[in-house]
Backbone bond lengths (Angstrom), bond angles and torsions (degrees), N, CA, C in turn:
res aa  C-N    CA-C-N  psi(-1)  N-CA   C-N-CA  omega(-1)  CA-C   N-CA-C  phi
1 X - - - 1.423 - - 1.516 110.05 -
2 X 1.471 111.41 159.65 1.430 90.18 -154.33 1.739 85.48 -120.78
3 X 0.809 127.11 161.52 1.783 121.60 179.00 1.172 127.37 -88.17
4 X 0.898 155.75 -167.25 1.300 140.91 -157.53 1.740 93.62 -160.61
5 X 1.394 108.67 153.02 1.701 116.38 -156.36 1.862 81.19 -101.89
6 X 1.012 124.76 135.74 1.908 109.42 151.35 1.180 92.37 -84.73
7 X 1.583 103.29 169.59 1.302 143.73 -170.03 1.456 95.84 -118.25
8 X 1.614 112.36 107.26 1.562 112.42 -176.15 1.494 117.00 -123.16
9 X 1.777 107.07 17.28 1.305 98.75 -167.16 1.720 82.79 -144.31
10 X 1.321 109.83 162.34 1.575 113.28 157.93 1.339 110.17 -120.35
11 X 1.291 99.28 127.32 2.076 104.70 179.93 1.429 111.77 -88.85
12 X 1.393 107.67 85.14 1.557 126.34 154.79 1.358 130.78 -15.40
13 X 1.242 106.58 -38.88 1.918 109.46 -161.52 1.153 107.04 -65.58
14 X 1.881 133.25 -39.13 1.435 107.03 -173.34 1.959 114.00 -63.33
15 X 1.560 115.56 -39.58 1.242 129.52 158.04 1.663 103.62 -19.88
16 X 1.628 102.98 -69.10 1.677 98.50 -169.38 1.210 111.21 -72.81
17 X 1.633 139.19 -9.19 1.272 133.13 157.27 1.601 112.16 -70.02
18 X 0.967 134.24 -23.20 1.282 137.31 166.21 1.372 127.93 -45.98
19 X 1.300 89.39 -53.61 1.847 120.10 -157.01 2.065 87.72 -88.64
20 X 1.237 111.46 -44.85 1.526 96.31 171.94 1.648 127.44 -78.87
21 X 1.430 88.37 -3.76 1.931 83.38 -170.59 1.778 87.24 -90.50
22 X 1.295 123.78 -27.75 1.386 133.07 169.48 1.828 119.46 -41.06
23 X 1.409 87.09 -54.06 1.199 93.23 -171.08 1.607 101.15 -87.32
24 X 1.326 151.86 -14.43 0.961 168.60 172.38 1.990 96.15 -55.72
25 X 1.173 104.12 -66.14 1.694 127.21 -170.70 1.434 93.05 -54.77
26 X 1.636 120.31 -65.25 1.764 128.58 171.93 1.612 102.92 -31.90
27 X 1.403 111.50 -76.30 1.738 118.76 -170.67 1.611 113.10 -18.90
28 X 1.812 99.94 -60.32 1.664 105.79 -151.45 1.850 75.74 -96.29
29 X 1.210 153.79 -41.24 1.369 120.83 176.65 1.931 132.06 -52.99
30 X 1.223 86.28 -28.13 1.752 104.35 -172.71 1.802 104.41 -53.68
31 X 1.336 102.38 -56.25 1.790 81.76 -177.11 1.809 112.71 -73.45
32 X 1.591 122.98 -6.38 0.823 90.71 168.58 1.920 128.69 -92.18
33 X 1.404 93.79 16.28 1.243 90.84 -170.30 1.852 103.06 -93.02
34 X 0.994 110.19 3.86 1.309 117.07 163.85 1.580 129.74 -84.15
35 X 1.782 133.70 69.67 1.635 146.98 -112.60 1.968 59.51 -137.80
36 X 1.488 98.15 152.08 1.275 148.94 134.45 1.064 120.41 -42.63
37 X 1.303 146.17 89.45 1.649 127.48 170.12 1.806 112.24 -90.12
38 X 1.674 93.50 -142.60 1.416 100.28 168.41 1.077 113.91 -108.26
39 X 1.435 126.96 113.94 1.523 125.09 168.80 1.528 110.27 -33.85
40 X 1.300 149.36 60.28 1.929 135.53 155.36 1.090 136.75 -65.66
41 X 1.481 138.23 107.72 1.327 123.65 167.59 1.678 106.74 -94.78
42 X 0.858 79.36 132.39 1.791 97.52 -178.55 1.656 109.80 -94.76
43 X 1.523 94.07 114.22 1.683 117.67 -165.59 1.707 116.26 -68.47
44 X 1.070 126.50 169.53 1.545 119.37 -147.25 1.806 76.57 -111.38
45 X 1.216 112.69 174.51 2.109 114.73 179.32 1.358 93.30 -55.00
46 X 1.248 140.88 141.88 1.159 153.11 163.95 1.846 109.08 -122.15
47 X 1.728 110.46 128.12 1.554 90.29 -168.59 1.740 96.65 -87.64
48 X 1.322 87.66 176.02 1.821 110.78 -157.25 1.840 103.82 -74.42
49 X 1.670 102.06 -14.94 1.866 104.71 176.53 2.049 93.03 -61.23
50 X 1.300 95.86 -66.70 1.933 91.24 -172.14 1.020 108.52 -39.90
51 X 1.633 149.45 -32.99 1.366 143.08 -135.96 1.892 81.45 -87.73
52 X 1.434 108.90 -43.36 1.549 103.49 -129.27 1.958 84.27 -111.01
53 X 1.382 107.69 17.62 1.230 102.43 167.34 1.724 127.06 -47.04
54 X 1.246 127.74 124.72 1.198 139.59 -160.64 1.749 101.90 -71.31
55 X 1.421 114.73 -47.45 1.665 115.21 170.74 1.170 123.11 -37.18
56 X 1.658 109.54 -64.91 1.531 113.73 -168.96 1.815 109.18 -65.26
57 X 1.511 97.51 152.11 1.333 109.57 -173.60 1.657 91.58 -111.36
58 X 1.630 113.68 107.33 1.078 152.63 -166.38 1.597 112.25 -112.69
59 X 1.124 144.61 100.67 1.606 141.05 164.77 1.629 108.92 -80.88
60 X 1.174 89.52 104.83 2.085 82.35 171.26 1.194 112.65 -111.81
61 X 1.374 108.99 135.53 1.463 142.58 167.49 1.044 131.11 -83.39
62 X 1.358 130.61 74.48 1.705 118.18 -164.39 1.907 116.98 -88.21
63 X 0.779 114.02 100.55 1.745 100.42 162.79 1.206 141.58 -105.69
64 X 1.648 107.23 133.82 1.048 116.02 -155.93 1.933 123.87 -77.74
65 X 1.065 95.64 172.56 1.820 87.99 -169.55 1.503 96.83 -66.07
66 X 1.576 140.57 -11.13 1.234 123.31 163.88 1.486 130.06 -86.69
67 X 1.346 94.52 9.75 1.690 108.82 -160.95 1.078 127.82 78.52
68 X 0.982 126.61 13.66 1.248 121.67 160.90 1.669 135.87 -78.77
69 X 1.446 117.88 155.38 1.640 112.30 -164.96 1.434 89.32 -98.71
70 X 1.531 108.88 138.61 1.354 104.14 151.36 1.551 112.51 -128.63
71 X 1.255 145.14 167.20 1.439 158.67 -134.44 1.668 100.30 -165.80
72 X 1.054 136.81 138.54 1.414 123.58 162.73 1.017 104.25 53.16
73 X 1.589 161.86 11.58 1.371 119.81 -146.29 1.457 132.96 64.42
74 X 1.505 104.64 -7.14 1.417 124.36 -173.90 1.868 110.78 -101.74
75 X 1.018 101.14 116.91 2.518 101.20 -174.92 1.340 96.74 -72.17
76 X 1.308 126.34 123.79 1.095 126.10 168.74 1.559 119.53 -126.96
77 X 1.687 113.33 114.99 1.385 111.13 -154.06 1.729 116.27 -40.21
78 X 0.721 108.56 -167.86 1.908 128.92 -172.52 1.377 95.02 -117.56
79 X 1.312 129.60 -38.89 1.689 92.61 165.14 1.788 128.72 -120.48
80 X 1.683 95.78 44.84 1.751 115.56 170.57 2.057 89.39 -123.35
81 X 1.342 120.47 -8.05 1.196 103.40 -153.82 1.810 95.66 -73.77
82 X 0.989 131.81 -31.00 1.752 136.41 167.85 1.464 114.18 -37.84
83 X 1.634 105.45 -62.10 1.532 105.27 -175.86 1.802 117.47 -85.11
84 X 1.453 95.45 1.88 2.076 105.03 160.67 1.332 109.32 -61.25
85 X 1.901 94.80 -53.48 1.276 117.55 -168.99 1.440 117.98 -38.89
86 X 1.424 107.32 -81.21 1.244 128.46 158.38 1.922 114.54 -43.90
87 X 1.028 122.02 -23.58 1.109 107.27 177.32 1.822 117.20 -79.83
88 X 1.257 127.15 -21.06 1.241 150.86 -151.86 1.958 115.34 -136.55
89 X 1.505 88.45 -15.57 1.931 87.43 163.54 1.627 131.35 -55.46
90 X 1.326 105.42 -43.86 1.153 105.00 174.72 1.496 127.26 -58.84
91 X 1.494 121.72 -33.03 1.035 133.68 178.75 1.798 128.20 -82.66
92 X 1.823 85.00 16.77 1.695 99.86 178.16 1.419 85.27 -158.53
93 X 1.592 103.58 101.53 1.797 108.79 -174.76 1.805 93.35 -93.23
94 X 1.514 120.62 -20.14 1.658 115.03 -168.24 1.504 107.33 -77.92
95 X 1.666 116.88 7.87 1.385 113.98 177.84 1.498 108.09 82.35
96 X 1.517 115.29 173.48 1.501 137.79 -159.19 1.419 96.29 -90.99
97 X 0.992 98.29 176.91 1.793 130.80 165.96 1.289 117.98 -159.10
98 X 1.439 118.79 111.67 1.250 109.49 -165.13 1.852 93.76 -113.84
99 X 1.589 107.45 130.16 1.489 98.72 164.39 1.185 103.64 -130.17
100 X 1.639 101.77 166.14 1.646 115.02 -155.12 1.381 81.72 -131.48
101 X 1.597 89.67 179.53 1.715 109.28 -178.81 1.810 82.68 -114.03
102 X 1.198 103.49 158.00 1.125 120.85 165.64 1.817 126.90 -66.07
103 X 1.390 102.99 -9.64 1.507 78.01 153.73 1.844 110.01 -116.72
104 X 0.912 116.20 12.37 1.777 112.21 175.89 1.103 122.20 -37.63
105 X 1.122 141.66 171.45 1.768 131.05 -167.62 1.563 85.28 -131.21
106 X 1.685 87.17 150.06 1.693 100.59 -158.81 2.036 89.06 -65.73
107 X 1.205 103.84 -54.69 1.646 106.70 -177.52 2.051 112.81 -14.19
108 X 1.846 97.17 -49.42 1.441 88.44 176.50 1.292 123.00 -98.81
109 X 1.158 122.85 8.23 1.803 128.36 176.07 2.033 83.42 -87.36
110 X 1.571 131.11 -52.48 1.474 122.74 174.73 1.647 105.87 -50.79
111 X 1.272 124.75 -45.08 1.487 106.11 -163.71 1.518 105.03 -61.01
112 X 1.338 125.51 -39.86 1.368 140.60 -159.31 2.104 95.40 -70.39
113 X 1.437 112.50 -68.27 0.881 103.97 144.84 1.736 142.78 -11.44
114 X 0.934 129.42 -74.51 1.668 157.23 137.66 2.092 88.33 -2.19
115 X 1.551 91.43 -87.76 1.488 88.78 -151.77 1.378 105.18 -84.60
116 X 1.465 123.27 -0.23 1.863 116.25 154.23 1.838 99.44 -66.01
117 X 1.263 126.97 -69.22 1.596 119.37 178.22 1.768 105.05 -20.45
118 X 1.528 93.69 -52.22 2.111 95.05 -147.43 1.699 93.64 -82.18
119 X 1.881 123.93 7.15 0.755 110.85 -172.69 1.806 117.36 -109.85
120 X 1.530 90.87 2.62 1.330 113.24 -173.43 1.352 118.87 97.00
121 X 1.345 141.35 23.93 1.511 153.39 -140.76 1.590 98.18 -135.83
122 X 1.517 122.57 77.61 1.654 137.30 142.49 1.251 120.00 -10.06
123 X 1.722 114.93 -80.51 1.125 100.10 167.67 1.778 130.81 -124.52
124 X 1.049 94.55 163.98 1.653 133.59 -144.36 1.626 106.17 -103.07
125 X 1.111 133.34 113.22 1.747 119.71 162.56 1.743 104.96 -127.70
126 X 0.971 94.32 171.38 1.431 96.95 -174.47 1.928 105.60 -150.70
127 X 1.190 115.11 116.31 1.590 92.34 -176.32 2.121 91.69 -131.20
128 X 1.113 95.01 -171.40 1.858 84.58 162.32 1.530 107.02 -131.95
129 X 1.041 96.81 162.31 1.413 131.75 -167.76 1.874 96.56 -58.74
């Protein structure tokens, strides 16, 4: 009969190649997990008399659950709605208000977004329809 060796130790190192190629993968992901968002502060109930105050110079943006922009009551395509933007910012220094319908896709409440930023327009509201 032939004897048999025990096994009295456990050899660690592939474990510690693991645990460093791990932490290796962590290192170079970590700064990218540090992204830019959108600066939002999210406003306390505000009643609907302030919204619709007659003083402030307010631009509203409504979009519809098909995506579409409207202005006035007025549709204004998705790719003239930038140079509206910009054409008519100055003449509403208290910033936008953009309201949506509840089913709009976030993509077009961001484009609207997008070209109030590129149009020079600070601040930003967003409520729904």
């Amino acid at each position: 009969m032939s004897e048999r060796k025990t096994f009295n130790e456990i050899n660690i190192t592939p474990l510690t190649d693991i645990f460093l190629v791990l932490l290796i993968i962590m290192m170079v992901i970590a700064p990218l997990l540090d992204q830019q968002g959108l600066n939002l502060t999210v406003p306390e109930n505000v009643e609907q008399e302030h919204i619709t105050n007659k003083d402030s110079k307010i631009l509203t943006v409504s979009v519809s659950a098909d995506n579409k922009y409207y202005v006035d009551q007025e549709e204004i395509n998705a790719d003239d709605l930038e140079n509206y933007i910009k054409g008519v910012a100055k003449d509403y220094p208290d910033g936008m208000m953009i309201q949506t319908d509840g089913d709009s896709t976030h993509g077009a409440i961001v484009k609207v977004m997008d070209c109030a930023r590129n149009s020079g327009i600070t601040s930003i509201s967003v409520s729904e329809i």
